[in-house]
C-alpha positions in Angstrom: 71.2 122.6 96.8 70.8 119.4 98.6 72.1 119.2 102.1 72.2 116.5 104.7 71.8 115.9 108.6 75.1 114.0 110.5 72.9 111.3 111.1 72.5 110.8 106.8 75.7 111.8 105.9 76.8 109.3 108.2 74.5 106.7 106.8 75.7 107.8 103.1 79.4 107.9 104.2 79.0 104.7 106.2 81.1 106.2 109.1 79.6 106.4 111.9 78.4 110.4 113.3 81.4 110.1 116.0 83.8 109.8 113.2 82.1 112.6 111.3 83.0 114.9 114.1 86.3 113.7 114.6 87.2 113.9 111.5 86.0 117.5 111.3 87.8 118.0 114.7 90.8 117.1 113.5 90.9 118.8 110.5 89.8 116.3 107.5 86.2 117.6 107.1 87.3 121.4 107.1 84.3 124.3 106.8 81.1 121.5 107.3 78.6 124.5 107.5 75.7 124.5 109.7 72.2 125.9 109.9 70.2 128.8 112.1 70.3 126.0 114.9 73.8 125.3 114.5 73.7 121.7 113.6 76.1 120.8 111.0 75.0 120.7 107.7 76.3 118.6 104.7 76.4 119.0 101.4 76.9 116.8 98.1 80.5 117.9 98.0 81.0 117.0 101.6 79.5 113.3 100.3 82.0 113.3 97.9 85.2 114.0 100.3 84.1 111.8 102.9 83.9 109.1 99.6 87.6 109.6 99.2 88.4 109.7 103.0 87.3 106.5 103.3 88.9 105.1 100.0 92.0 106.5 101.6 91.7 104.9 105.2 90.0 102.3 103.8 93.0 101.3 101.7 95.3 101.5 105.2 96.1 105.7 104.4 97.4 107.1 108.0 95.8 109.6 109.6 98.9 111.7 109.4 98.9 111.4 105.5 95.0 112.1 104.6 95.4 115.7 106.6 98.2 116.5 104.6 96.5 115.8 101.5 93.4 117.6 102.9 95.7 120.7 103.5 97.2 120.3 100.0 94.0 120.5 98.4 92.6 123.3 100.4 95.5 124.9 99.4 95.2 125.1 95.7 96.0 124.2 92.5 99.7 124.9 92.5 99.8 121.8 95.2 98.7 119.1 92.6 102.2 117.5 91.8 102.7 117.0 95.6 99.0 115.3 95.6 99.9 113.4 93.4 103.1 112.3 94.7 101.4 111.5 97.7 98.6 109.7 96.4 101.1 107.5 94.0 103.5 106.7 97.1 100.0 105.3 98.3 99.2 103.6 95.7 102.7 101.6 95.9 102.1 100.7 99.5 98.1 99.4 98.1 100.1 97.4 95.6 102.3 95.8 98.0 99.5 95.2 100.1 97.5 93.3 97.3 100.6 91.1 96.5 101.0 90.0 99.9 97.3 89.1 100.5 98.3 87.0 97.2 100.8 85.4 98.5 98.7 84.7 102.0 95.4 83.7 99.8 97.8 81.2 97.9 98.6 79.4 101.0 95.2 79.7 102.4 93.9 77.9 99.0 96.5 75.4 99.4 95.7 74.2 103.2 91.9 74.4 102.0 92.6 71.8 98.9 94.4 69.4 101.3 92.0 69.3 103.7 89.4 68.8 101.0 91.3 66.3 99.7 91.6 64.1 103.4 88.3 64.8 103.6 87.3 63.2 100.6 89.7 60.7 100.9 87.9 59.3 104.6 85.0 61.4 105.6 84.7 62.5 109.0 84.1 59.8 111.6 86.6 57.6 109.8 89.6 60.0 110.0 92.5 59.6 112.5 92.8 61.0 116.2 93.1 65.1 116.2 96.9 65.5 116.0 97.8 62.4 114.2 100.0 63.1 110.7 99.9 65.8 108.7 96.4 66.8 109.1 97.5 68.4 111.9 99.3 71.3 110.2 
């Protein structure tokens, strides 16, 4: 069995060792085991958790919600259709999340194609005073 140090499970997880303890502090990384020394001792399965903790926070999960799914998978199998639940009332908030940055990314685009376009149309050093016209918005 493969096992890991905080300092490379942190490296693998890419949170930092701080979070690692936190998160075990607080509940999301229950039972990390630890060796004769008592350091704290990770395994592939821990990997793979941490993976999905930071999909979930990641994709703007609260706290609050990722320790109750971490106690409704600890709990067992009779908890799945309340993981689920969970993870598709996530998955909605995501959603709305993308079509918003849409939206944003759509107006972004459209200020970057008319500046490109003054631009092109009189290259800096001949263009008007800063706050003259519409280049200004």
């Amino acid at each position: 069995m493969i096992s890991y140090s905080s300092a490379e499970a942190a490296e693998k997880s890419g949170f930092s060792i701080d979070t690692l303890r936190y998160y075990e502090k607080i509940g999301l990384l229950p039972d990390i085991a630890r060796d004769a020394a008592g350091r704290r001792v990770y395994s592939e399965d821990d990997l793979n958790w941490l993976g999905l903790l930071r999909c979930l926070r990641e994709s703007g999960m609260p706290i609050a919600e990722m320790l109750r799914y971490t106690e409704l998978s600890r709990a067992g199998d009779h908890t799945v259709p309340e993981r689920l639940e969970l993870l598709r009332r996530h998955d909605e908030r995501v959603e709305q999340k993308i079509a918003r940055l849409r939206e944003q990314r759509g107006q972004l685009q459209f200020k970057i194609g008319f500046y490109t376009e003054l631009v092109e149309a009189d290259p800096p050093g001949n263009a008007a005073p800063a706050g003259a016209g519409a280049a200004a918005l």
